[in-house]
Structures are given as C-alpha cells and as structure tokens.
C-alpha positions in Angstrom: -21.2 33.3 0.5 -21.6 29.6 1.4 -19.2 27.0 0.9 -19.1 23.1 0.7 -17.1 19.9 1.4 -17.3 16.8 1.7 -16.4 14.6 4.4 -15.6 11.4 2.7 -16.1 7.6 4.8 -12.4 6.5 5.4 -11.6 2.6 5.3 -8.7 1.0 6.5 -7.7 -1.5 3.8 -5.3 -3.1 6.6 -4.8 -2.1 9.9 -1.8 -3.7 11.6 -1.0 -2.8 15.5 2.8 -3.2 16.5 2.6 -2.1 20.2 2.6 1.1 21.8 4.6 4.4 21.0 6.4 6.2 24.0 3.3 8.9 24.2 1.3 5.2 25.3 -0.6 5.7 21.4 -0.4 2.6 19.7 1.7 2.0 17.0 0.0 1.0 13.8 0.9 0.4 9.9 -2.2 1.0 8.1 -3.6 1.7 4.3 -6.2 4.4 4.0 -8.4 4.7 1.1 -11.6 6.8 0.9 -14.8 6.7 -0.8 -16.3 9.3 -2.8 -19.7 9.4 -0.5 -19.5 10.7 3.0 -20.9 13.8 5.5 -21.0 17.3 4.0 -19.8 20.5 5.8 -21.3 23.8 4.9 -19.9 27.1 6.1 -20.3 30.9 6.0 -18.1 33.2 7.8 -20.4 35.1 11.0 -20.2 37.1 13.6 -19.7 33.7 16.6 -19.2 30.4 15.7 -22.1 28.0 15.6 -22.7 24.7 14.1 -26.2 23.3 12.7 -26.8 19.6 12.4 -28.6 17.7 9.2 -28.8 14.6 8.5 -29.9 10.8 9.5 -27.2 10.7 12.2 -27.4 14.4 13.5 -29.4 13.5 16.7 -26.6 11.2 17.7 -24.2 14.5 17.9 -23.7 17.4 19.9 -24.1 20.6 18.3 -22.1 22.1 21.3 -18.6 22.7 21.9 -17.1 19.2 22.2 -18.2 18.6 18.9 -15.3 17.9 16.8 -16.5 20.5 13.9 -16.4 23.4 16.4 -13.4 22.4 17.7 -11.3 22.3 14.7 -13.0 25.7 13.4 -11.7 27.3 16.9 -8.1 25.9 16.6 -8.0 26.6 12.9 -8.8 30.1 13.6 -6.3 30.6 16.7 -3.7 29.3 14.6 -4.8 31.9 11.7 -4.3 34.5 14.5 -7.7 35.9 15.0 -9.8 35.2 11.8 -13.5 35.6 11.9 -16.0 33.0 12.9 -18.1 31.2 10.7 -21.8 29.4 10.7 -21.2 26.0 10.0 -23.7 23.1 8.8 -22.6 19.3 8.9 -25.1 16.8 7.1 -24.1 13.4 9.0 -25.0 10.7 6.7 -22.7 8.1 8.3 -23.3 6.8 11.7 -20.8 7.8 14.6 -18.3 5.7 16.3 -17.9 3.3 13.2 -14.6 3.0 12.5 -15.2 5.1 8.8 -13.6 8.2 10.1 -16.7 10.0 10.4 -16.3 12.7 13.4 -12.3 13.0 11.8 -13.2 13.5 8.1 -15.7 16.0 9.1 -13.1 18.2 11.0 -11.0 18.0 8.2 -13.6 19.0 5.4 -14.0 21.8 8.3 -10.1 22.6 7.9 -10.5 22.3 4.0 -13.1 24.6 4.0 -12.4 27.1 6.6 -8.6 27.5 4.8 -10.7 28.5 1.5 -13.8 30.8 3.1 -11.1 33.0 5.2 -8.4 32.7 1.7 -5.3 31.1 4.6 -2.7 29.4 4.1 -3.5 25.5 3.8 -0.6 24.8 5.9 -2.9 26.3 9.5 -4.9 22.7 8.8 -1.6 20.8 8.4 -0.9 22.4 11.6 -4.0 22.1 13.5 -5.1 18.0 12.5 -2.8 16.0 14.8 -3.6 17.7 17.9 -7.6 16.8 16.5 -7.1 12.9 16.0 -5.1 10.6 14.5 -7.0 10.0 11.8 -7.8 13.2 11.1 -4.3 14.1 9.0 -5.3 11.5 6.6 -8.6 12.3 6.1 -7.4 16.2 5.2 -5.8 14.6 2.2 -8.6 11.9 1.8 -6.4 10.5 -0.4 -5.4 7.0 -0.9 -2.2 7.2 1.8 -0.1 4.6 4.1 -0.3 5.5 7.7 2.5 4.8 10.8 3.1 6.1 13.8 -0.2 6.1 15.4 -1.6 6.2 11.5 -0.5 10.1 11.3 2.9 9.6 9.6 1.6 9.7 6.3 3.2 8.1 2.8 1.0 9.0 -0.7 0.3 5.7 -2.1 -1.1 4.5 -5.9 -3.4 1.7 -5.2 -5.2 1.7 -8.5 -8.7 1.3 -6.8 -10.3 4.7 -8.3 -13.3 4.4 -9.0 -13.9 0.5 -7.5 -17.7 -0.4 -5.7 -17.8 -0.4 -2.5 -20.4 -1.6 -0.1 -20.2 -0.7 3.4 -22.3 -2.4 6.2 -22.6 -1.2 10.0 -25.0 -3.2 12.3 -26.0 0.4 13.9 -24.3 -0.3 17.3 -21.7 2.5 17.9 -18.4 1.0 19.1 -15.5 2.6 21.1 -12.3 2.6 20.1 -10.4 3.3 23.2 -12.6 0.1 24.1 -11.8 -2.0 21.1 -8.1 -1.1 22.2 -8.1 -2.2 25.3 -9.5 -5.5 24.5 -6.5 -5.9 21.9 -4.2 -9.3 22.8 -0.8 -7.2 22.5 0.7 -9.2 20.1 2.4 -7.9 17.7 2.1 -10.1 14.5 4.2 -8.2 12.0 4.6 -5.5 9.8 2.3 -4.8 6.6 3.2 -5.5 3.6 0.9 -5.9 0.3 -2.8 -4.7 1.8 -4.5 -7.6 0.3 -2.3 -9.8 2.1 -2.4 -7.7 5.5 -5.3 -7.8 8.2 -7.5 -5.7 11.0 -5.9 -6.5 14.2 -8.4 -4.7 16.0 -11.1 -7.3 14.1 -10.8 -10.1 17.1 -11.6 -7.5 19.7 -14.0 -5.7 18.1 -16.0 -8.8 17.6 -16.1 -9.9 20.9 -17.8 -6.6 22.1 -20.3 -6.8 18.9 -20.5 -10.2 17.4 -22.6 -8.7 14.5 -19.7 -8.1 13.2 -18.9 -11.4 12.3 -22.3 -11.8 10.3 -21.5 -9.2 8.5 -18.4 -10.2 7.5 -19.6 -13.6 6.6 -22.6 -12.0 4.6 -20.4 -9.5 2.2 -18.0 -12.6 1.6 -21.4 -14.6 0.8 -22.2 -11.8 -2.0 -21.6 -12.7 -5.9 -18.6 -10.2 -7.1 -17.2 -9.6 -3.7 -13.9 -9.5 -4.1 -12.2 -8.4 -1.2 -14.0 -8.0 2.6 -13.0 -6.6 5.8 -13.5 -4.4 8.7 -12.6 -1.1 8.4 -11.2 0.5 11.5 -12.2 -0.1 14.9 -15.4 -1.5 13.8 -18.0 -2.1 13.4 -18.3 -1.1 9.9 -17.6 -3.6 7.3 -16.7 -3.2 3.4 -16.5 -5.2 0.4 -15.0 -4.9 -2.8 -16.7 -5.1 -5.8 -15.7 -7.2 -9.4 -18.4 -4.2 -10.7 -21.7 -1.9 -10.0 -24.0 -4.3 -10.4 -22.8 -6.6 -8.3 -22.5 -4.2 -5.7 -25.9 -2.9 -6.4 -27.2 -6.7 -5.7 -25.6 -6.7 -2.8 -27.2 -3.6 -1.5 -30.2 -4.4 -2.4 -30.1 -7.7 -0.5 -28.9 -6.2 2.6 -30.5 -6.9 6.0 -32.7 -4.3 6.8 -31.6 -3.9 10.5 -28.0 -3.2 9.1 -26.9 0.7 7.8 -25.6 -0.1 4.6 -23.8 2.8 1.8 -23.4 1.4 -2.2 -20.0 4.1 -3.3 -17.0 3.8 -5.2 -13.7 5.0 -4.3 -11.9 7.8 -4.7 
C-alpha cells in the first residue's frame, strides 16, 4: 500500500527578529500561513529505507542520508521504537533554499505520513520536528499559526485568508539562511503586532546578497489586484496577495521568464 502527502510552500506573512535566544537561535515573532500547492511525499513501508527523487527541483537534492526526508523517517522510527522502514518518493516542485519551507514541509509530510502507513501515535512527529528545524513544527500543522521562540513556539491563529490567490516568485538563486542571518543589522525594531502592519527583517539582508529580490518585489507590487507583497522567509521567494484569480492569473502570466513563479491559493 502507497500513501501520499503533501508538502505545502510555507510563507511568512511577517517575520520579526528580536535578538538571540540563550541556545545563540534567534528570536523571532512570525505568522505562518501555507498554501494549498507544494512538494508531495509518497511512501510504502520496505524492508531499508530509501528515498526516490521526482520532480523539477530533484537534481538540486541529495537522495542520500543528509537529506532531510531520510532523516526524519529514521528519527520518527527510533522514537516509534523499531518500526519498519519504508520506500519513500518526494516530487520537489519548489526550488530549495527559498525561504517557502521547502526541505521542512517535506519532512513533516514525511512525519504525517509515516505516523499513518506504520498506524503510531501522531504525538512521535510532535516529538521528533524540533530537533529537524525550526520551521519544521509549523509546517506539521501547515496550518495558519503564530510562531516565537525561534518560530517553534507555536499559537493557532484565524487569519481569514482560506482560499486567497497567491502568487509566488523566486529569481532561481538559492539563498542561505545562516547567511542571510549573519548579514542581519541586530536591531531589534519591535514586536509584531497586526501582520499587515508587521515586516521581513531578514528582507534588507537578504537583498543585499540577491538584489533580484528587490525587482521582484517592485514587480508583484506593480501587478493590478495585488494587494499585499512581501518576502517570505529568508528569501528569496516573494508573494503577493491577490483582490481575486484573475488577477492573479494576469500576473502569472506576465511573469519574467527567468523567474520561478507558482499561481495557488491558501489554505
């Protein structure tokens, strides 16, 4: 029997840095919402684990053990004490290092799924995320969620956003986020309050390392029905809002052809 999940692209509707937390992780106040497009991750339980890679992005990942697939499956099944292995298949449709969440959604649709092909207790992935990322908590709930600590303190949130185009844009240059870090001012310019009204600290830093994020910024705000823009992340994906699909639509159909772009809605 094979099993499916998706992996959906995470976006940080505000990220706000406040400094650093004793374990030198910086201390953030974000808002994470997620669209309804994203990777896929197939499984089927086997005699050794192994992982198979699909998808536009697959030959920019390693199918060995530091993948972060394999490495969840492992720790999810050492915390189960000893289930089997499983063959597992990740379709990457979103490009890597791109500040969507991509490598952490995937080894949380890997925890999903695992917890449901060997019938465990859900609570072995609760267990098993932080030590996989910070991101990667949220992204097991891929729900709509606020984010502190180092974004894996974790508050359900109602945004009202189901179901709202979104258009995201990468210039297809992968970008490190210990690197975007470092380049981060240390200021700490307050706490987040209403996401609209909040920012991407990390924006400034990222852009001096790609300035093609700035064009893209300036082309989503540039796009009739755009309502909202901004980086998502560590960059360098961008996202706007839509006012409706058609808009959105436009805008993807206008969209640079040297840019990675993904038309979705949220969840």
């Amino acid at each position: 029997m094979r099993l499916s999940e998706p992996a959906p692209a995470k976006l940080n509707l505000a990220l706000h840095v406040r400094g650093k937390l004793p374990d030198g992780r910086h201390a953030l106040e974000t808002i994470f919402a997620f669209c309804v497009d994203g990777d896929r991750v197939e499984a089927e339980e086997a005699e050794e684990f192994r992982l198979e890679l699909a998808g536009p992005f697959a030959s920019d990942l390693s199918d060995g053990g530091d993948n972060l697939v394999l490495t969840a499956a492992r720790r999810l099944a050492k915390a189960a004490k000893g289930r089997s292995a499983a063959y597992l298949r990740l379709t990457k449709n979103l490009p890597v290092a791109s500040g969507i969440g991509g490598g952490s959604a995937d080894a949380a649709a890997a925890l999903r799924l695992l917890t449901r092909l060997w019938r465990i207790d859900p609570g072995f992935a609760q267990l098993v995320a932080p030590d996989l990322g910070s991101d990667v908590p949220a992204c097991l709930l891929s729900m709509a969620a606020k984010g502190e600590g180092a974004g894996d303190h974790l508050q359900l949130v109602e945004l009202g956003l189901a179901a709202i185009p979104v258009l995201l844009v990468n210039p297809l240059i992968a970008l490190s986020t210990r690197e975007v870090f470092a380049e981060w001012d240390g200021v700490d310019r307050g706490p987040l309050g209403e996401w609209r009204e909040g920012r991407n600290d990390l924006e400034a830093p990222a852009r001096l390392l790609i300035p093609q994020i700035g064009e893209i910024l300036d082309w989503l705000k540039g796009q009739p029905g755009a309502n909202f823009v901004r980086m998502s992340g560590s960059g360098a994906t961008c996202f706007a809002l839509f006012d409706d699909e058609a808009a959105r639509d436009a805008a993807a159909a206008s969209c640079p052809p040297n840019w990675w772009h993904l038309a979705s809605v949220l969840r």
